[in-house]
N, C-alpha and C positions, 0 to 999 in steps of 0.2 A: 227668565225661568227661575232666577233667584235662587241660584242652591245654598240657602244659608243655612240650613237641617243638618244636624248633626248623622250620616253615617257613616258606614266603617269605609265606601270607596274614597268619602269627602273626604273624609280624616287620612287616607294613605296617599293619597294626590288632588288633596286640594288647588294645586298650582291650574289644573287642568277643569277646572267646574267653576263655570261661569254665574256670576250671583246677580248682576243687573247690567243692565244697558242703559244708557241714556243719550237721548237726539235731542240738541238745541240749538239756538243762534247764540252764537259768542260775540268775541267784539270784532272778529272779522270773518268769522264765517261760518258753515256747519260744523257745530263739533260734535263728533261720536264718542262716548266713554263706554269701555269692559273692563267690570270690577270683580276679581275671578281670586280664589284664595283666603276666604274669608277667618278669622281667628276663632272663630267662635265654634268651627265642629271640634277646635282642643287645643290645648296650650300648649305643645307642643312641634305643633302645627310647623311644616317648611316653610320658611319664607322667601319670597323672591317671584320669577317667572320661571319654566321648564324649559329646561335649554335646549331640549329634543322637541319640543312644541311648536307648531304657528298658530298665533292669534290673528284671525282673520275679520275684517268687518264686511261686509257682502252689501250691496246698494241695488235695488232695483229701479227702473223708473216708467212713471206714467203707469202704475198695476202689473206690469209686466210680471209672468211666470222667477224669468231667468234675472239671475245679476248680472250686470254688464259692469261693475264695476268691483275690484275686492284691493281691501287696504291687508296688506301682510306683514305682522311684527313678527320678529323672529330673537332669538335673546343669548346670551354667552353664559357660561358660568361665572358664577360669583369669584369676587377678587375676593380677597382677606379683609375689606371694608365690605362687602356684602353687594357691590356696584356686581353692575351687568352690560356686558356691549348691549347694542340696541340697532336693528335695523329695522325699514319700512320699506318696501314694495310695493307699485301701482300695478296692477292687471287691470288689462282692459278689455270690452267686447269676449272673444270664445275665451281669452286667455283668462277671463274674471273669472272660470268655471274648469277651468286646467290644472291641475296641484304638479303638474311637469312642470308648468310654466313659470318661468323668471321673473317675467316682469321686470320695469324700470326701478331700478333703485334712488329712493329721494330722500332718505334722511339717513345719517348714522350718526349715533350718541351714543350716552349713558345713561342708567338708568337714576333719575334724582335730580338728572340735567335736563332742560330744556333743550328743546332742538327742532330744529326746520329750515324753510328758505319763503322764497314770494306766495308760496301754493301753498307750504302745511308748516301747522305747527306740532309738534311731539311731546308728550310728556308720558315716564313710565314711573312708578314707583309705590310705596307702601304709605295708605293713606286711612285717616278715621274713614270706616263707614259710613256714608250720607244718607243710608236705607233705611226706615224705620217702622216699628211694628210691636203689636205684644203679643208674643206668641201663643198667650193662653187664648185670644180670640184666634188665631186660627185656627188652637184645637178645636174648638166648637163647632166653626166649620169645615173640620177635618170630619169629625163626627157627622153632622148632618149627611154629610156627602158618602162617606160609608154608608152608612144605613137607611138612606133616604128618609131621612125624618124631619121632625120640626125643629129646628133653629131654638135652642139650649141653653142660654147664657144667662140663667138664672145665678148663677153664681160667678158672672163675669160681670163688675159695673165697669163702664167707660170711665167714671171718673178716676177713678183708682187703673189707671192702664197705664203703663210704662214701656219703654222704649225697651225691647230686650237687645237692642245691637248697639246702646248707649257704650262709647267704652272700647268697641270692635274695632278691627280694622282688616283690609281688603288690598291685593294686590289689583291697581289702578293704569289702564291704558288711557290715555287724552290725545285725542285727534282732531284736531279744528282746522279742516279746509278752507282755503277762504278764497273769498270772490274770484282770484283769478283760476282758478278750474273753471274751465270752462264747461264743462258739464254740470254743475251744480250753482247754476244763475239763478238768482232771488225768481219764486213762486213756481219752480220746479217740483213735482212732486215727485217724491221716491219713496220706496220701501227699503229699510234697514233691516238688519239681524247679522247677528256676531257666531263664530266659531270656535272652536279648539281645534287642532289635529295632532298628533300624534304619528313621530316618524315610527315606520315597522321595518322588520328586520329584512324585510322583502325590498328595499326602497322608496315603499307606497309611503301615504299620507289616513291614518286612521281618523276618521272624526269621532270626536268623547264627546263632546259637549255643543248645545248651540242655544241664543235666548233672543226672543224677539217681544213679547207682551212680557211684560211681570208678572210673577204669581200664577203660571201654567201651571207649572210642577205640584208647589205645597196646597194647589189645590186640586187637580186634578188625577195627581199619581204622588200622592204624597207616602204612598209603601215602596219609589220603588228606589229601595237602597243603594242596590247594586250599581243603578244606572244603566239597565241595561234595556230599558222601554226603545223601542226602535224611535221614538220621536228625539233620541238625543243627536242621529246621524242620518235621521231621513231629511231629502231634502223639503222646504216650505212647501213646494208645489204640488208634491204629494199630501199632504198634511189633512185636505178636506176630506177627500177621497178615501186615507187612512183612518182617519180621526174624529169625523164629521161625525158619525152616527154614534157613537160610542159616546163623544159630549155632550152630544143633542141630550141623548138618552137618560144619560146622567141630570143635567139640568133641568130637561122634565119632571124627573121623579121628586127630584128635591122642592120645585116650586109647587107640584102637586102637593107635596105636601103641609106647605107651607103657606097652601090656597091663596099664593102673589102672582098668580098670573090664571087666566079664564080657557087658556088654551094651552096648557105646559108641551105635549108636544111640537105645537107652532113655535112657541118662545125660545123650546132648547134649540130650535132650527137656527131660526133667527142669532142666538148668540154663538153657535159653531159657528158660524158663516161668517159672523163679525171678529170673532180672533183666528180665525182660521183663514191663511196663511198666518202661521204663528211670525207674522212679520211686523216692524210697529213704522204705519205711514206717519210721512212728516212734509212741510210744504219748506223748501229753502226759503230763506231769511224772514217765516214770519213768526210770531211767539208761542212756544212750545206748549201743551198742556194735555197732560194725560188727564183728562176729568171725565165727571159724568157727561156733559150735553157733547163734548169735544174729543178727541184724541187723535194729539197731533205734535207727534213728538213723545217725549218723556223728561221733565228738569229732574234737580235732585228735590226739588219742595212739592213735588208732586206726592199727595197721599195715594199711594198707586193698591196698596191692599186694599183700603175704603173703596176705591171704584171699582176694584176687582171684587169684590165680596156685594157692593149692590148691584152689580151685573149679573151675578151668577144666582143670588137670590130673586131678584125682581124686585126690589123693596131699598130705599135710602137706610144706609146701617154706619153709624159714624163706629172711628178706630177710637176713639176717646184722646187723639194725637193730633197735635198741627205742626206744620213744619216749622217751630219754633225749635223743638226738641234737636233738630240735626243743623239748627244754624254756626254751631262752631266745626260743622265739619264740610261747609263747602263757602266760595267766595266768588266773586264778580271778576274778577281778572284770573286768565289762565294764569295756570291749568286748572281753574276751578274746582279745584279738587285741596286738599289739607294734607299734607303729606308729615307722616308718623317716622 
């Protein structure tokens, strides 16, 4: 969902608003990353993870509605070096969907330190952003989408587009399971999507934040500051049901007007349906690719606005960006990630 937008909620608990997801084959097995805390809603910004928080990864398999599967980080307060304990929990089956439940515990670290055993590996910590984009082409198509109108970028060239997250940085989960889970054996297909929650004063588990596709939010609700659109704590399975007519509708109008597609109501169908479970499918152990013909998975060199911007138009619209821009902010050997 990418909440990399500056507002006043991001800015007062940034630790709790999720900016991207990413599903890929590492060197030994699925790794899932949640990169949540971005610097760039203010310089001022907390750093670290929320110690009252769990960051949740949630796994579905074969299409299924439900996860049968949730990875649980949970975090300490900062030492005087700024380190953080680090735990991990497996839920399984009803217990993936229980915030009572405990679940097995399989890693404890720190944060900055590597950590795992035969099954996972762990990494937490503060890393360059790997996300890339220029924000003035979003506003364009923040405009279109308000006003249902024609696509405006007369005073946008691609060639002059610049990376506005050059420079940022992002508080970073790494998770790579690897072969021996035995639920997660090469050519398995599952659904991913990531959480936040929030303890309440009741005992409960609140959920803030969840992201599953890139680029829902700053394109589909990109007013809504607060964070208070029910799509932050509804669960996926509702999402079509909730959500469905309302993006159709929108996608309609905008390709109507934009005369790229011969049946706009059919089309915005068609593309609700395709992100909707805001969940992003991925096949174990074969190679990641959020693109146009494909998506399957998400890397960090994936141009994931570009294919989100010619899905929602109907029409190929380059970012003026290749993933050369964020090649000093990720690497081939876990944690894959640059850590700041």
């Amino acid at each position: 969902m990418s909440h990399h937008l500056d507002t006043p909620l991001a800015a007062q608990s940034g630790q709790l608003y999720i900016d991207d997801l990413y599903v890929f084959n590492g060197e030994r097995g699925t790794v899932l990353v949640m990169d949540v805390n971005s610097s760039i809603t203010r310089t001022d910004i907390k750093y670290g993870f929320h110690a009252a928080a769990r960051y949740e990864f949630k796994i579905h398999f074969a299409g299924g509605d439900i996860e049968e599967l949730t990875y649980r980080a949970a975090f300490g307060e900062p030492d005087s070096q700024g380190q953080q304990t680090l735990t991990l929990h497996a839920l399984s089956g009803a217990e993936a969907r229980d915030d009572t439940a405990i679940g097995t515990l399989l890693v404890k670290g720190r944060t900055g330190d590597p950590a795992g055993n035969d099954t996972v590996r762990l990494w937490a910590g503060r890393i360059t952003d790997p996300f890339y984009i220029d924000l003035d082409q979003l506003a364009t198509v923040n405009d279109a989408f308000k006003n249902g109108a024609r696509l405006d970028r007369s005073a946008w060239r691609p060639e002059n587009a610049r990376n506005s997250f050059a420079s940022t940085t992002v508080q970073s989960i790494v998770l790579e399971l690897t072969k021996q889970e035995p639920m997660l054996r090469d050519g398995t297909q599952i659904g991913v999507w990531c959480t936040t929650k929030l303890a309440t004063d009741g005992g409960r588990w609140r959920p803030v934040n969840r992201a599953g596709h890139p680029m829902m939010w700053p394109i589909f609700w990109p007013t809504d500051t607060d964070f208070s659109n029910d799509a932050n704590f509804r669960h996926p399975a509702d999402d079509l049901s909730a959500e469905g007519e309302n993006i159709a509708s929108v996608i309609a109008r905008v390709v109507a007007a934009n005369g790229t597609a011969p049946d706009p109501e059919g089309y915005g169908r068609s593309v609700a349906q395709e992100i909707l479970p805001d969940v992003l499918s991925y096949q174990v152990g074969s190679p990641a690719n959020y693109g146009f013909a494909v998506r399957n998975g998400r890397t960090m060199l994936d141009n994931a606005p570009e294919v989100m911007f010619s899905m929602v138009f109907n029409t190929g619209m380059t970012s003026g960006l290749t993933s050369d821009v964020n090649k000093d902010a990720r690497s081939s050997q876990f944690p894959y990630v640059v850590a700041v």
